[in-house]
Each structure stands twice: as C-alpha cells, then as structure tokens.
N, C-alpha and C positions, 0 to 999 in steps of 0.2 A: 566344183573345182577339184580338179585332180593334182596328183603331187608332180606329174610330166610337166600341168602347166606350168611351175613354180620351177619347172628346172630349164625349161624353154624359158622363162621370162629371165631367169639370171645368166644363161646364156648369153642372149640378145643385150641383158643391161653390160654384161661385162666387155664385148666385145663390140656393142653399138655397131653390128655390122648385121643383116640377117644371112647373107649368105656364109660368111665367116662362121657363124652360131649355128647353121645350117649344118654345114660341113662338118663341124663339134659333136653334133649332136649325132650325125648321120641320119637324117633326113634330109629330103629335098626343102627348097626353102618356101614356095606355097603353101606346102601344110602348116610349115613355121608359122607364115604370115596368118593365116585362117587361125590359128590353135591362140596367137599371142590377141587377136581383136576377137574371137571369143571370151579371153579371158577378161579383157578389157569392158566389154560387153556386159559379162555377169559382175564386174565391179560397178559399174558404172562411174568407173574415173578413166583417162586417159593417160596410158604409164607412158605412152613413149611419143615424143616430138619426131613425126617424118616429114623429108622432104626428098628431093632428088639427089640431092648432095650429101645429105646427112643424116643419122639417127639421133635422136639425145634423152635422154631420161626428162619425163615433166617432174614436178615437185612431189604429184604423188605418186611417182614413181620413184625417185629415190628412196623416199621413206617405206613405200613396200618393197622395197627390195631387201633393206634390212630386215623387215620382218620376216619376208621370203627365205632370206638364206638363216635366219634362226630356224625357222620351220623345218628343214631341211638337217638341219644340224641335228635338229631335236628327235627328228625321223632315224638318222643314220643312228643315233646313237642308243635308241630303243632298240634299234635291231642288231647292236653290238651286244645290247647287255642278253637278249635274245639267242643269239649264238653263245654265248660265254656261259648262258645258266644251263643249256642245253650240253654245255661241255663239262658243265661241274665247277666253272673255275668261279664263281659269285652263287651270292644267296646263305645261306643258313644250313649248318648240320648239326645236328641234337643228336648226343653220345652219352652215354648212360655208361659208368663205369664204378664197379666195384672198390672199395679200398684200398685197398692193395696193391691194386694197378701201378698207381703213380712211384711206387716206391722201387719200382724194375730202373734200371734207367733206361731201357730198350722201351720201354713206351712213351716216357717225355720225350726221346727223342727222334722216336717217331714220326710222335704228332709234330712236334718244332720243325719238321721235315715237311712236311703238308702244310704246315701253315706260311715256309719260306714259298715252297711251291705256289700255295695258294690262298696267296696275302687276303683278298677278298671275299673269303669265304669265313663266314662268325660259324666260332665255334660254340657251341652251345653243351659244354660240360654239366653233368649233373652227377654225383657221388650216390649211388645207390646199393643195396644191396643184390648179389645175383640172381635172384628171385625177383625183383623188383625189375631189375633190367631184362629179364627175359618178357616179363606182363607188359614193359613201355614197348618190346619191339613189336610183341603181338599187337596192343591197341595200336601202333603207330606213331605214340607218342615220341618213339626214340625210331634213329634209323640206321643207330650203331649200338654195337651194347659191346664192353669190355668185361668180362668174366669169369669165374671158377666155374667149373664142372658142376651140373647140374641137367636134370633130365628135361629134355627141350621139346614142345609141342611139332609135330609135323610140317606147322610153315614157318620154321627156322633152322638156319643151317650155321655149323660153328666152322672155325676153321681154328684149330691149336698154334699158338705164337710161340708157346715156349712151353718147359716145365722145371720147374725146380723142385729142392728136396721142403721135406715137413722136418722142421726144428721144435723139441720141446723148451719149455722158456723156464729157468728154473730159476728160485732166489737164488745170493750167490753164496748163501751158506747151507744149502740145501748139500746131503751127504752125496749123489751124483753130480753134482757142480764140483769135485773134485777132480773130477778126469782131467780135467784139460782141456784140450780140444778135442777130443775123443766122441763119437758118437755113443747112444745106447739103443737099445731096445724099447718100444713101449710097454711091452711085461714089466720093463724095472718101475714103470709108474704105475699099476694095477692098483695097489692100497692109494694112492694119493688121492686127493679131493681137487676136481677139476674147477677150474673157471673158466670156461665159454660162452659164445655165443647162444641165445635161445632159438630153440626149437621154431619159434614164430619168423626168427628176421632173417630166414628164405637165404642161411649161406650154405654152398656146397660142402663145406670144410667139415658141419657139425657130421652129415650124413655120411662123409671119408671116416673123420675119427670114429663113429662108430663101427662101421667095417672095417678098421684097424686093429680097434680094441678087441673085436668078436677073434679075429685070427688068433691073435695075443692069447686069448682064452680069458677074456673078461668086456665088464659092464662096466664103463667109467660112470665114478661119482661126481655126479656136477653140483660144486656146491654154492657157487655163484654164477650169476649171468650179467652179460654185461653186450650192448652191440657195437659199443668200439673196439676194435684192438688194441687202441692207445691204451685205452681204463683197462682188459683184458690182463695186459702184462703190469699196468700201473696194482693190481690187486697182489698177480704174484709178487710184485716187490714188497707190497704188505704182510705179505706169509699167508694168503687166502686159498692158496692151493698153486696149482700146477698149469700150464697150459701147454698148446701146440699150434702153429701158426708161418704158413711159409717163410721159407728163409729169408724170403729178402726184407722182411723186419727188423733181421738184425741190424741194418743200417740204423735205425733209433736206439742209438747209446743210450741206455736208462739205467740210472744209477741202481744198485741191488740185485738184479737181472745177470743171468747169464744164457747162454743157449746153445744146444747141442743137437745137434744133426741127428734124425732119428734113423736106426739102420735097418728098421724093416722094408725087403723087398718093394711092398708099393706104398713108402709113406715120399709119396711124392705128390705135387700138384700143379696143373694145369694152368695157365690163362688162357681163356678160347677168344675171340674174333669173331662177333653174333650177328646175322642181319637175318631178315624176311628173307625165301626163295624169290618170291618174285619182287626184291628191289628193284627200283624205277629212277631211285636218285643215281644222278648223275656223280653228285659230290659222294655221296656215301659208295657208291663201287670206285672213285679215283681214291679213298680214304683207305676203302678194305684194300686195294693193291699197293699202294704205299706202304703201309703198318705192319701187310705180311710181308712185305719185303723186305724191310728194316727191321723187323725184328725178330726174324728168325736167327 
C-alpha cells in the first residue's frame, strides 16, 4: 500500500463521485478506478458501494477513511517537523556559557530574542568555565559556547560580541577605595594579596591578569582561590585580599565592596561567540546570527 492510494481513496470518499476525484486528483479516471480495487484487493474489504447511479462508502469504508485521513495527517506532519528542523526552527540547542555572561544584559537579551523567534527550539544552558566550553564544542558536546578569551584549537572559530573594561573590586575601606569613582592603575595593587580564580578552572581572565601584572612590572600574590566570582568578591569583603573581574559585575551590590575601573591600556575583556568551523546545525548558525546581531 502506497500513501497515493490513501489519497485516491479520500478523494473518491469525499466526493463519492470518481470522475469528480479524477479531476481533483488530475488523473484520468480508469487509473482512479484500477488503483482504488487494487487497493481494495490488498485489503481484502470492500470500501466503496457502486452502482450506475451512485457511489457510497460500505461500513468499512467509512471506518478506513478515518484511519486514512489520520495516516495522512500523520505523514504531512513528519514532514513539517522535517522542514522546520532543517530550518533550525525545532529540536534542541546546547550552549555552554561562561559566568559572566548572563550579567551583560546584551546577552539575556539576546537569547530572549531567539527564543521569541524560536519558541520551539529547547534551550539547553549549561554554566561552565571557558575552558570547559571550548573542550564541549570540540567533543561536540556543546554547539554554542559563550566566552572570555582563551587560546582556541583550529576547529573553532570565535566571533567577539562585545568588550568591556577590567574593574579591580576593593573593600570599601581599603585606602584606594577613596577615589571616588575615579579609576587606578594596577601597579597601585602590586603589594596586595590577590584572590582569584585557580590556575586549574580553565578562565581566560587568570592568564589576562597575569600579562597585566607582568606590564605593571610585577608578579601578583594569590593568596586565596576560589571558582566563583560570587565567593571571589564575597572574600574581598572579608579583607582577604584584592580582586579583578569584568565590569559588568558591578551590577551585584555587595555590601563592603567597592570597584574601580582599571586604567591600564589593555585591562579590558572580551565575550567571544564560539562554534565548530564546520557547524551543521541549523539552529546553532540561526543562534550565532541572532546574538551577533543583538549584541553587538
């Protein structure tokens, strides 16, 4: 049984006429006749009542016609979801994004952009470190990665959304928490005791600050680690030392805390845009055109 018969047989049932269903169909109506009592044939029921005068559905022909025109339903509508995942607009995207990320608001609203777009598409967020998200887009576990700067293997390409200044996060009675709102230099923090992230949890930022420091003409003392940013500046409100951490952190009011725009030349930082060269998803390139367009 082919899916023609099934559309020739609702034909003929809806119009009870075969030259009319003929006509519908654009065939002649002999083939009609031939195609509808083969079908009948490999059922071995009889769907339709003829006579000279008339057509009519038997009994189990009504009841296969219901099933018919589900069949039919069920068909058109695999091959909807078939074009539409081919377009990108359904199915699953897994995105791999640094911390940091969410705290822009050029990238919530972004994404809220893509997801009005493309209501049927699951997002599949995962908060990871930039190290971590560049390893998901190689194994392919990820088919977006949101990121800081970090040196990227040959089957990935970034695209930069933005960049902001690097703020150092000082207590607020710390003697450079005087200024104001005035920037400093990171030379004015050379003696202080750092607390950042560890060497191990794969962020761009530790590898910046140390090519910031070396300019400065010094070696930052790290005297805690920590891989939140939350707990990062939760320490300096303790008087644990000092930190450094893109600006747009400042959006978390934290009691004790203050934070000053750093004014060396490249204390600035990156968010890139990471995928495979040879992505294949449909959703993740309708994703990457969206997100650089909105957030640039």
């Amino acid at each position: 049984m082919e899916l023609r018969h099934l559309r020739y047989f609702i034909a003929v049932a809806e119009e009870l006429h075969f030259g009319r269903a003929a006509q519908l169909l654009g065939i002649s109506q002999p083939p009609l006749s031939q195609q509808i009592q083969a079908l009948e044939q490999e059922l071995g029921a009889r769907l339709l009542e003829r006579t000279n005068r008339r057509v009519e559905l038997s009994e189990a022909g009504r009841l296969f016609l219901v099933e018919a025109r589900l069949v039919l339903a069920q068909v058109d509508k695999a091959a909807d979801v078939a074009r539409r995942a081919q377009s990108g607009e359904i199915g699953e995207l897994k995105i791999g994004f640094t911390a940091s990320a969410p705290f822009t608001s050029r990238i919530p609203q972004a994404i809220f952009a893509f997801r009005q777009r493309f209501p049927d598409v699951h997002l599949a967020l995962q908060e990871m470190s930039s190290r971590e998200v560049a390893e998901g887009l190689e194994d392919q576990s990820m088919q977006v990665g949101i990121m800081r700067p970090l040196p990227l293997p040959d089957t990935l390409v970034a695209v930069e959304l933005f960049r902001e200044p690097l703020v150092a996060v000082l207590r607020t009675d710390h003697l450079l928490a005087k200024n104001g709102g005035e920037g400093l230099y990171l030379e004015a923090l050379a003696a202080e005791p750092f607390v950042f992230f560890p060497r191990s949890y794969g962020s761009g930022l530790r590898a910046q600050l140390l090519d910031l420091a070396r300019q400065a003409g010094f070696t930052p003392l790290f005297a805690q680690e920590a891989v939140e940013a939350m707990t990062l500046i939760g320490l300096v409100a303790a008087g644990l030392g000092v930190t450094v951490l893109p600006a747009s952190y400042q959006r978390m009011r934290i009691d004790g805390v203050v934070y000053r725009t750093l004014l060396d030349p490249d204390a600035t930082s990156a968010v890139w845009l990471v995928q495979r060269k040879d992505q294949q998803s449909p959703r993740a390139r309708a994703f990457v055109e969206l997100v650089t367009q909105r957030a640039q």
